[in-house]
Structure formats: structure tokens, C-alpha cells
ZAKEMAR-543110 format. One record per residue (C-alpha): chain; residue number from 1; z, y, x negated. Coordinates in steps of 0.2 Angstrom, whole numbers, plus 5000, padded with zeros to 4 digits. Layout:
% residues N
<lummi chaine="A" num="NUM" z="Z" y="Y" x="X"/>
...
This chain:
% residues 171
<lummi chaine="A" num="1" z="4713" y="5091" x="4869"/>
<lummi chaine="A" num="2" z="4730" y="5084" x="4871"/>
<lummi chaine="A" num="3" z="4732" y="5067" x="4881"/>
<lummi chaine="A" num="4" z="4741" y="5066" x="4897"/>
<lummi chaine="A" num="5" z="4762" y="5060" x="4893"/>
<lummi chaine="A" num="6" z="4767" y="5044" x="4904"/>
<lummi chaine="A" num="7" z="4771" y="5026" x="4906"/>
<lummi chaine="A" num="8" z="4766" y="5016" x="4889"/>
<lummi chaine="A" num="9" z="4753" y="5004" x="4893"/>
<lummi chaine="A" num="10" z="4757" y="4987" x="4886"/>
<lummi chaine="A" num="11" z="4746" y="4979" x="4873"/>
<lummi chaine="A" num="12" z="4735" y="4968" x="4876"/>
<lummi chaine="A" num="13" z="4741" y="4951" x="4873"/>
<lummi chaine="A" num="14" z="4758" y="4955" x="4881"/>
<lummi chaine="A" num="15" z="4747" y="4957" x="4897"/>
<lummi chaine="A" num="16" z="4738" y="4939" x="4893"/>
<lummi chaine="A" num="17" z="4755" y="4933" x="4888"/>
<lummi chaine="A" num="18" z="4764" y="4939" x="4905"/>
<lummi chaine="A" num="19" z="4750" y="4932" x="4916"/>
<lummi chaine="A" num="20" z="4751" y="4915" x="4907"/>
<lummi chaine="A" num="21" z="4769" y="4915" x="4911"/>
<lummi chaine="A" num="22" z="4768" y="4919" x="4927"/>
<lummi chaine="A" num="23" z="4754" y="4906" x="4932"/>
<lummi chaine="A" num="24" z="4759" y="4891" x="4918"/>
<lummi chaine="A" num="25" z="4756" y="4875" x="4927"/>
<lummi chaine="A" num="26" z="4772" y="4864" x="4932"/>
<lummi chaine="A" num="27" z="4769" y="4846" x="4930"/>
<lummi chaine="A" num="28" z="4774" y="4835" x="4943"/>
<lummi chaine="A" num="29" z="4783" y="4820" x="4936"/>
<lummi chaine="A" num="30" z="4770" y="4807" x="4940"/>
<lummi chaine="A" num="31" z="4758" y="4817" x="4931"/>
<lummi chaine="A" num="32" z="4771" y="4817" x="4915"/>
<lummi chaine="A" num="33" z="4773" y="4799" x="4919"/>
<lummi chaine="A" num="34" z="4755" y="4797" x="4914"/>
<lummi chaine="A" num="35" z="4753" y="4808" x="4900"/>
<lummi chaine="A" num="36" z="4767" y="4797" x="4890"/>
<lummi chaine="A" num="37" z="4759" y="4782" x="4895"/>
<lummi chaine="A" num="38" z="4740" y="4788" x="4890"/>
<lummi chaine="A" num="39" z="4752" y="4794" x="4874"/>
<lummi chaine="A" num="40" z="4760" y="4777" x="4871"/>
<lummi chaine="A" num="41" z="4747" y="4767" x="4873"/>
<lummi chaine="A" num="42" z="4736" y="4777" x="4855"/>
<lummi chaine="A" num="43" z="4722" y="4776" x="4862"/>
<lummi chaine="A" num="44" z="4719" y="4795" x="4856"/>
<lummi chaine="A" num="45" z="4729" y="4803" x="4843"/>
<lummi chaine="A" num="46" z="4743" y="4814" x="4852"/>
<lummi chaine="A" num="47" z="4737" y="4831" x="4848"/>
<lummi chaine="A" num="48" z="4722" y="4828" x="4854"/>
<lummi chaine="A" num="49" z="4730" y="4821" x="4870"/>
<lummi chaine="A" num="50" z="4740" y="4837" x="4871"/>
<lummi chaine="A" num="51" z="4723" y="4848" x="4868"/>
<lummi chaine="A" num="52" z="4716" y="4839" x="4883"/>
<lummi chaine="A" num="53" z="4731" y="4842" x="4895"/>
<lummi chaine="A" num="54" z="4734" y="4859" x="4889"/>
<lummi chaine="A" num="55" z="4751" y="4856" x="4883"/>
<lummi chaine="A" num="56" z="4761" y="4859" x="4866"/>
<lummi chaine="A" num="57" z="4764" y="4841" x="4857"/>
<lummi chaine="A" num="58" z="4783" y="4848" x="4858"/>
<lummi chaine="A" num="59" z="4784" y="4848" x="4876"/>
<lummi chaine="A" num="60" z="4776" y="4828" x="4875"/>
<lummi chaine="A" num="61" z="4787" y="4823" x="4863"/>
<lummi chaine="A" num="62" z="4802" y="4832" x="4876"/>
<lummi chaine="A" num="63" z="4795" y="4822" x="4891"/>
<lummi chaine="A" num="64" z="4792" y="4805" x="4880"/>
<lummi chaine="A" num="65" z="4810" y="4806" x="4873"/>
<lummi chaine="A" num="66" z="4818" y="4808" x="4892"/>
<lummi chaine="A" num="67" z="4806" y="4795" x="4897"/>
<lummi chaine="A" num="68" z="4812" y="4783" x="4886"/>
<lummi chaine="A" num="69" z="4830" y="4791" x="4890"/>
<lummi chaine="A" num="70" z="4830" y="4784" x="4907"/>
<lummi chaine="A" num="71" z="4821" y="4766" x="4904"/>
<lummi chaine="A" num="72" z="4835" y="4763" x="4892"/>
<lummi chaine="A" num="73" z="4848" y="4769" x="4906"/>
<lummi chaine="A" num="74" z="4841" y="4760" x="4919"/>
<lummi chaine="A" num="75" z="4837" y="4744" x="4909"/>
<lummi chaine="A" num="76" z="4856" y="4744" x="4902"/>
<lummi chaine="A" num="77" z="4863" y="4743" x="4923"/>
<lummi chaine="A" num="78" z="4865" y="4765" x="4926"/>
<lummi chaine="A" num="79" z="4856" y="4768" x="4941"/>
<lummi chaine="A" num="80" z="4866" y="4785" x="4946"/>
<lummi chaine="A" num="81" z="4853" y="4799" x="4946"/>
<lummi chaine="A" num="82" z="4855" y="4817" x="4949"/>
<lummi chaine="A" num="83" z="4850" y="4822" x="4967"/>
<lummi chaine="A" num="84" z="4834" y="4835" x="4967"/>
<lummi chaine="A" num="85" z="4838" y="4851" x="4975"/>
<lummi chaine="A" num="86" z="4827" y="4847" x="4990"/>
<lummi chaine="A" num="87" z="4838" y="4832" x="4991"/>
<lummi chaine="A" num="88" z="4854" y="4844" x="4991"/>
<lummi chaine="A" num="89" z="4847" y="4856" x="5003"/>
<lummi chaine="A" num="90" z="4845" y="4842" x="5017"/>
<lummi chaine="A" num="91" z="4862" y="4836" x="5012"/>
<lummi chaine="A" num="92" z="4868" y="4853" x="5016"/>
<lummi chaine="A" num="93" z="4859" y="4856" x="5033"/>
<lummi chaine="A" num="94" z="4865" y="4839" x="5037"/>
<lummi chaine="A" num="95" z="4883" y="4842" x="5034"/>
<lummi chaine="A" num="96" z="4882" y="4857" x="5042"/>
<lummi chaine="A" num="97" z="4875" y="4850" x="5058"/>
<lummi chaine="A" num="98" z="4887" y="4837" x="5058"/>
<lummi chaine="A" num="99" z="4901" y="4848" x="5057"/>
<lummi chaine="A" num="100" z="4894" y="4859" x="5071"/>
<lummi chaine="A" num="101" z="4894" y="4845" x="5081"/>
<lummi chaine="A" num="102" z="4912" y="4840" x="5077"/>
<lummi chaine="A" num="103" z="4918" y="4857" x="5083"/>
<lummi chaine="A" num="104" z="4907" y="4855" x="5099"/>
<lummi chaine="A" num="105" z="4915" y="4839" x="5104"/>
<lummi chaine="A" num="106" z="4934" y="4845" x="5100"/>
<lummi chaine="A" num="107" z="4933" y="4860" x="5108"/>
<lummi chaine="A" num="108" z="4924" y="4850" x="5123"/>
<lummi chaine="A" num="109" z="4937" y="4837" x="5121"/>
<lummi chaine="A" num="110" z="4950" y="4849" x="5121"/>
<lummi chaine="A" num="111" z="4944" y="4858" x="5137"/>
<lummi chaine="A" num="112" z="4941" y="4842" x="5147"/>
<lummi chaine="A" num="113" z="4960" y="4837" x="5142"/>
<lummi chaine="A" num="114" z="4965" y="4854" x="5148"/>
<lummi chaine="A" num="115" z="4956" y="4851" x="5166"/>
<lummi chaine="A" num="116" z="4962" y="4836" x="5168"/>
<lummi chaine="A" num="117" z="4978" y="4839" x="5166"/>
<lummi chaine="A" num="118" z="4977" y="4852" x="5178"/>
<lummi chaine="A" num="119" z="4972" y="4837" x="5194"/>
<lummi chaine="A" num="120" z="4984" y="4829" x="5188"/>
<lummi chaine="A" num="121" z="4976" y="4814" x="5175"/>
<lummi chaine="A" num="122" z="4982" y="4804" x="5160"/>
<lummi chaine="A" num="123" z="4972" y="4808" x="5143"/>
<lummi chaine="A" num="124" z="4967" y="4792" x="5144"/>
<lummi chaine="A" num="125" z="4957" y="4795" x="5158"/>
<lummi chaine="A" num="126" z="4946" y="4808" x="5149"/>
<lummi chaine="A" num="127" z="4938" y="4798" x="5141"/>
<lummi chaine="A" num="128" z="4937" y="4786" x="5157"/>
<lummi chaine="A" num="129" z="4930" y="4801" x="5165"/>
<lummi chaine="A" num="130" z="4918" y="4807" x="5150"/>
<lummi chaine="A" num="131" z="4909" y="4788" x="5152"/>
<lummi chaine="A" num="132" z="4910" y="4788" x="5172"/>
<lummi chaine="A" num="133" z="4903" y="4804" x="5174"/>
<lummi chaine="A" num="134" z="4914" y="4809" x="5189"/>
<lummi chaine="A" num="135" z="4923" y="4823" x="5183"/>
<lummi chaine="A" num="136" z="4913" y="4839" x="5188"/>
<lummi chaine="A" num="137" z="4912" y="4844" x="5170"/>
<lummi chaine="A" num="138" z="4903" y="4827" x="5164"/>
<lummi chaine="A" num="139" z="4890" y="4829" x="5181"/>
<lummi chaine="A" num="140" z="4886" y="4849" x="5176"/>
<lummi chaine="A" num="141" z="4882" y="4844" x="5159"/>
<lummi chaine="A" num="142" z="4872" y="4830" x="5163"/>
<lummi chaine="A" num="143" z="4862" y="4840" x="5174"/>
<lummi chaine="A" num="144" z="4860" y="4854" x="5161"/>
<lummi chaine="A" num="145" z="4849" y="4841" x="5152"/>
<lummi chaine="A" num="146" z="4859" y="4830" x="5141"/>
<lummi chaine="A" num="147" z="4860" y="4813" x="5141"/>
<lummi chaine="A" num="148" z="4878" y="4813" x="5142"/>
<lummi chaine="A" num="149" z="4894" y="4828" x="5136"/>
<lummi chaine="A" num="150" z="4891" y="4824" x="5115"/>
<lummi chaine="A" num="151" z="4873" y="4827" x="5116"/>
<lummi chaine="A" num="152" z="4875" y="4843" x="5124"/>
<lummi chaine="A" num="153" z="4868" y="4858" x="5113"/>
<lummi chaine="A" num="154" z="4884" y="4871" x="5118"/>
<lummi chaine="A" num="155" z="4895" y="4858" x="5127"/>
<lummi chaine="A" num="156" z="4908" y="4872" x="5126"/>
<lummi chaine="A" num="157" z="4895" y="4885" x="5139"/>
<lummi chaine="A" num="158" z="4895" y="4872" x="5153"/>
<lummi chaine="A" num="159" z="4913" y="4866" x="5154"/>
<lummi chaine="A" num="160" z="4920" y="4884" x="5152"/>
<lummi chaine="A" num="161" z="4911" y="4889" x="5166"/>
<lummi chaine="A" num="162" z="4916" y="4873" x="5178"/>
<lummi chaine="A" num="163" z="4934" y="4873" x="5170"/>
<lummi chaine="A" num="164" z="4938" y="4893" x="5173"/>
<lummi chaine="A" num="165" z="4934" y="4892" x="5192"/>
<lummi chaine="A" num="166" z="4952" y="4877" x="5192"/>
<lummi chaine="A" num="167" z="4960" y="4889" x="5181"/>
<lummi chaine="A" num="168" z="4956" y="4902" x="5199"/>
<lummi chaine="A" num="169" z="4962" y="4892" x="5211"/>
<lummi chaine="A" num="170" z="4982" y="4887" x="5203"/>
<lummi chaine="A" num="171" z="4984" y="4906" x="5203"/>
């Protein structure tokens, strides 16, 4: 009988080999930390150190090399390090949030200036009227919850609404 054609099926120990890959165990740096340490101190030969952590001697003798790498670094003054890219992610989300509320508070600036100009006040008295709360804008986003117009989620929502109704009334 003639076997059906299709898909190859992969040997064996390209299966074992894959599955390794995909599950190999990442070491967390205090764990490597103490591994070179057990290592230095020759209490046990390093391959059978290795044999009992289930690495290769090579990838101990990687981690011992950078491990002495940066004591001789930070022992000779360098104490620059390279961020973590956990670290770089928050830095990101913080930039961007900061910048957010940049734009929040110069369009709300902006607007305030815009109202106040239209009764008739200085710019110096926006920001007069952004502490004092007695402009109407200040009073609506204060009632909306925040504490005062800069810790407004969408400053921009509450003043366009209580500016555009003096926009009405010059026309």
C-alpha cells in the first residue's frame, strides 16, 4: 500500500530540541548572583555546580566574567547603568502623561486669557483669577471634581463650554 503524501513530520529530537527552547528557564540576576558566588567560593568543582543548576559551564563562566565586569566598574567610581526596559517603559508613560498635562494647562491657559480679555482684564489677572477662583470657569471646574483647573482630567471640556456662551453674548 502506498502511504498517504503530506506535511513531513519532524524528527524526534528537533521536537525535544524545540520544546526545550521554548520552555529554557531565564535566570533572574539574584539567582546568577548566587551561582557565581557558590562557584567562587570551590566548594564544588564548577561542572558539577553547573550539572546541579542545569546550565552549561559556558554560560557560568559568561555570567562570572560580567560579574566581575561590573565589581571592577563600580569599584573604580562608574556607577552609570543601563536602564531595564521595565524602567524605559514607565519612563515613557511618564513623559507622555506629563506632556498631556502640558497641553491641558496651555490650551486652558490659553482659553482663560481669551475670556478674560473678552471682560475686559489684564493677563495678569488670570492667574489672579486661576488662585481666587472667581472667574466662572475656575468655579465650573471646581465643581466638576478637581481640586483646582491643573488637576482637571479634560480642563479644555469645562472652560469651552463656559467660555462659548461669552463668545454668544458680544455677537
Amino acid at each position: 500500500m502506498r502511504q498517504k503524501s503530506g506535511p513531513e513530520k519532524a524528527p524526534a529530537e528537533q521536537v525535544v530540541k524545540d520544546i526545550r527552547r521554548a520552555t529554557r528557564r531565564q535566570f533572574s540576576a539574584e539567582e546568577k548572583i548566587r551561582i557565581v558566588l557558590e562557584g567562587v567560593r570551590g566548594e564544588e568543582s564548577i561542572a558539577e555546580l553547573c550539572r546541579r543548576e542545569g546550565i552549561a559551564s559556558s554560560m557560568y563562566y559568561g555570567w562570572s566574567k560580567e560579574f566581575l565586569d561590573a565589581g571592577k566598574r563600580r569599584l573604580a567610581g562608574d556607577t552609570a547603568r543601563a536602564a531595564t526596559s521595565d524602567e524605559v517603559k514607565e519612563l515613557r508613560r511618564e513623559a507622555q502623561a506629563l506632556k498631556e498635562a502640558v497641553a491641558d494647562l496651555t490650551l486652558e491657559n490659553r482659553l482663560l486669557k481669551k475670556a478674560c480679555s473678552r471682560m475686559g482684564r489684564t493677563t495678569h489677572e488670570v492667574s489672579c483669577l486661576r488662585k481666587g477662583r472667581d472667574h466662572s470657569a475656575g468655579r465650573g471646574i471646581a465643581s466638576a471634581g478637581a481640586a483646582h483647573l491643573g488637576q482637571a482630567r479634560h480642563p479644555a471640556r469645562h472652560v469651552l463650554s463656559l467660555v462659548r456662551p461669552l463668545s454668544h453674548r458680544r455677537g
